[in-house]
N, C-alpha and C positions, 0 to 999 in steps of 0.2 A: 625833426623831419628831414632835415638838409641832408645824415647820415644815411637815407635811403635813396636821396636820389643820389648819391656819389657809387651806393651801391651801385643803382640802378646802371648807372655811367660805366662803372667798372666789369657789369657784365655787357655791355654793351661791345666794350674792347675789348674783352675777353672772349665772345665770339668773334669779334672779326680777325684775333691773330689765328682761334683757332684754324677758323674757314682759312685764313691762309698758309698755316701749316699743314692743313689736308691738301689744300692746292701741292705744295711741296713735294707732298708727301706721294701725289698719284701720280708718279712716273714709272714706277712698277708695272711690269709686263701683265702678269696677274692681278688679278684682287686681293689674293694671298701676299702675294709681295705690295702690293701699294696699303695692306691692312696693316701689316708688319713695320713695315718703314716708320725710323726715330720720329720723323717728322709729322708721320698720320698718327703714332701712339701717341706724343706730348698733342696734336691738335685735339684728339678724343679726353684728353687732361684737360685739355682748356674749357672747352663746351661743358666741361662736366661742373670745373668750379665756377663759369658764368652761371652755371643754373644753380647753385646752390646763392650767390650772388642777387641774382634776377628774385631766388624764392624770399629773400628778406627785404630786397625793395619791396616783393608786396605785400609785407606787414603792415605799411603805412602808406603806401601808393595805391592808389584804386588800378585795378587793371583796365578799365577803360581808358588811363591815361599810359601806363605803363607797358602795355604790350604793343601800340602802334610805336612807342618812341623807340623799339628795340626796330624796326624798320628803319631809322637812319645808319643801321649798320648795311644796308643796302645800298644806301647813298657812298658812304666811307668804302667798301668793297666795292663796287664798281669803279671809284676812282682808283681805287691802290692799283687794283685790275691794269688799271691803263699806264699810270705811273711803275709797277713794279714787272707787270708781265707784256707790257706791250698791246694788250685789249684794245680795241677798238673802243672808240667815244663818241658814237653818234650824236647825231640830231635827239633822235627820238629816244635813247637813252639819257641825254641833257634833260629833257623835256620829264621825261619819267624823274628826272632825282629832281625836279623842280615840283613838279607834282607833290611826291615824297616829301619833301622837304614844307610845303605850303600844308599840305594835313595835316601833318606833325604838330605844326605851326599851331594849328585851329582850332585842332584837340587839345594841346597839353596849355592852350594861354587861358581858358575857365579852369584850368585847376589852381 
């Protein structure tokens, strides 16, 4: 069982570099140029092998527990956000990845 949540883990990281190589990647004037860019075509790589990742965690993970814990990639993006791009860190953003973070918590401790 441990084998699928490291999956699990690893699609987890696997979208958050993508989401941030599409971040990279949308400086293009156009859509056509921000689709094109190295950095949005290796982020559309990455989402793709998170999902084939994410589909063999749930061989053995219920999706009740497995599709709220992929929401800590909201937590981990929002802080890179701040740390890599300068993002604002609010109050009420704190407050939301402690939320996040508490459900997570609630849901995956009965499995």
């Amino acid at each position: 069982m441990t084998w699928y949540y490291v999956a699990l883990g690893v699609s987890i990281l696997l979208g958050l570099a993508g989401q941030l190589m599409l971040k990279a990647g949308a400086s293009g004037e156009t859509l056509l140029q921000q689709l094109l860019a190295p950095q949005s075509i290796i982020g559309l790589m990455l989402y793709g092998t998170a999902a084939f990742s994410y589909m063999y965690a749930l061989r053995r993970i219920p999706v009740s527990i497995a599709f709220p814990s992929v929401s800590l990639s909201y937590v981990l993006v929002a802080l890179l956000g701040f740390w890599l791009y300068g993002e604002a860190l609010t109050m009420s953003k704190l407050a939301g990845i402690a939320l996040v973070c508490a459900g997570v918590f609630l849901i995956t401790r009965t499995a």
